[in-house]
N, C-alpha and C positions, 0 to 999 in steps of 0.2 A: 459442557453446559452452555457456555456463550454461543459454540454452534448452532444447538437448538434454539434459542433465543434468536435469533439473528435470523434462521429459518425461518420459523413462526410468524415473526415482521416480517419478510420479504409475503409468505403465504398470503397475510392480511392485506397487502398494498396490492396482491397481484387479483384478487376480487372486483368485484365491478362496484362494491359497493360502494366508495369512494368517487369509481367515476360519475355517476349520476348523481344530480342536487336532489333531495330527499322531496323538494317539492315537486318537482317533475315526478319524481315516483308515484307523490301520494296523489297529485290532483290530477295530471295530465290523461285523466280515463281514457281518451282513444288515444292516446300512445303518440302524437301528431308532433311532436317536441313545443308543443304552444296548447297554454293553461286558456281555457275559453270563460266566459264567466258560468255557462250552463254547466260549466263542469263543476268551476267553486259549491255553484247551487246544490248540484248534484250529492257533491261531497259531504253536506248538510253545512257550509259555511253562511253566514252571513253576509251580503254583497251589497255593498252602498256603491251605488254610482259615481257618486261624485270620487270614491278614494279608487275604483277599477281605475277610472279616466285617468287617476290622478298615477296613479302606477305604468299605465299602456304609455309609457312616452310616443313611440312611433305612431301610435294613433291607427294602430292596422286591427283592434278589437280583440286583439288575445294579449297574450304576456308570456314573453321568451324567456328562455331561464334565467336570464341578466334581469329582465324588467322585474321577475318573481322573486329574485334573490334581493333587490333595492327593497321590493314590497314588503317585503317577510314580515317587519315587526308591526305592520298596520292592517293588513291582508289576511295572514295567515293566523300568525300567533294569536292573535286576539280574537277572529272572526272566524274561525274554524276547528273543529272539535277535534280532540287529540287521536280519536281511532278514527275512521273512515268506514265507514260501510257505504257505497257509492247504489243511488239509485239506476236506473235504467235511462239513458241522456233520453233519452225518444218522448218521455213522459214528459221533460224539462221542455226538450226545442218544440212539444208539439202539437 
């Protein structure tokens, strides 16, 4: 029994689901490894200016999984809906 136990765990650690932060899953729509704000929008989140700026530390206009991860409880949790049904980016940028 400890064996299958032990198995089990190793199976679940050896999934990828662990290696990707759950916000890169859910928002980073074109896969780019950088959350863009048109993607937030996309997502149907809520995007203030002033708190995107305040999360991009680098100041390069997107948010890398570290900049998302610091975000999360200002960004995401609060400002974006718990399922995702993402619109089409092209409608956003255009």
């Amino acid at each position: 029994m400890k064996r299958i136990f032990a198995l089990l765990t190793l199976c679940l650690f050896a999934t990828d689901s662990f290696a990707k932060d759950w916000r890169m899953r859910k928002f980073d729509l074109d896969k780019d490894g950088l959350i863009q704000k048109a993607e937030l929008i996309s997502a149907g989140c809520t995007v203030k200016s002033s708190l995107y700026s305040a999360a991009d530390k680098n100041k390069d206009g997107s948010l890398s999984k570290r900049e998302a991860k610091v975000a999360s409880a200002y960004i995401f949790e609060k400002r974006c809906p718990k399922i995702v049904v993402p619109q089409p980016l092209e409608s956003i940028r255009g």
